[in-house]
C-alpha positions in Angstrom: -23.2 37.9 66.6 -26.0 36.9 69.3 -28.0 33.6 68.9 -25.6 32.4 66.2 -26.5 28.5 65.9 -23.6 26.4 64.7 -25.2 23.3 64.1 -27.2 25.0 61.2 -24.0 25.7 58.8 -22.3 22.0 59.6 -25.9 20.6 59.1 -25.9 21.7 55.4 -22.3 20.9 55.0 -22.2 17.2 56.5 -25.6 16.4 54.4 -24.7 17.9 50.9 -20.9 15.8 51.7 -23.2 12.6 52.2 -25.6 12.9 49.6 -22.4 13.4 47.2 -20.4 10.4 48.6 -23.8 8.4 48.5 -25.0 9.2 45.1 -21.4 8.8 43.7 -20.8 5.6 44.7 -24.5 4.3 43.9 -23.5 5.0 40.8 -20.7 3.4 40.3 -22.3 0.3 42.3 -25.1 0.3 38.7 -21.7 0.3 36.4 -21.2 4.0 35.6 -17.7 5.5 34.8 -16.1 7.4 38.1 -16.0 10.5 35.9 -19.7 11.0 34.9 -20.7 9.6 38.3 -19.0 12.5 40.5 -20.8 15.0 37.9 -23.8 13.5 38.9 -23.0 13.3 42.8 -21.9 16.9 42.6 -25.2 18.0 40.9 -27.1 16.0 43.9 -24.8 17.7 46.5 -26.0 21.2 45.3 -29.9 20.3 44.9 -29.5 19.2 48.7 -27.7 22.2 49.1 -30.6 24.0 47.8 -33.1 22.4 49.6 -31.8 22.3 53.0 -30.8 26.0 52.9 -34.4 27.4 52.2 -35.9 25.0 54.9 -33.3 26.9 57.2 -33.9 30.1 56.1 -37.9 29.6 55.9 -38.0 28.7 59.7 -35.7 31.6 60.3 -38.5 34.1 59.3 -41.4 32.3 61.3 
């Protein structure tokens, strides 16, 4: 387990967490229910996910 970076793993975990918490509650904030508005946070939370795990892994390879 040499050259194991850290920061990478809590660098996907604190950004999907506050694109969640953001989206959710800018939701609510243009009247949507809580219910339909966590869907909708979760569903952002795994595109950002998505997204920041491939730009990881893309400048891994180079």
């Amino acid at each position: 387990m040499r050259k194991y970076n850290f920061m990478r793993p809590l660098l996907l975990i604190v950004s999907a967490l506050l694109v969640k918490s953001l989206v959710t509650n800018l939701c609510m904030v243009f009247g949507m229910e809580p219910g339909p508005a966590d869907n909708i946070g979760f569903i952002a939370m795994l595109i950002t996910a998505l997204i920041i795990y491939s730009r990881i892994a893309r400048s891994r390879r180079k």
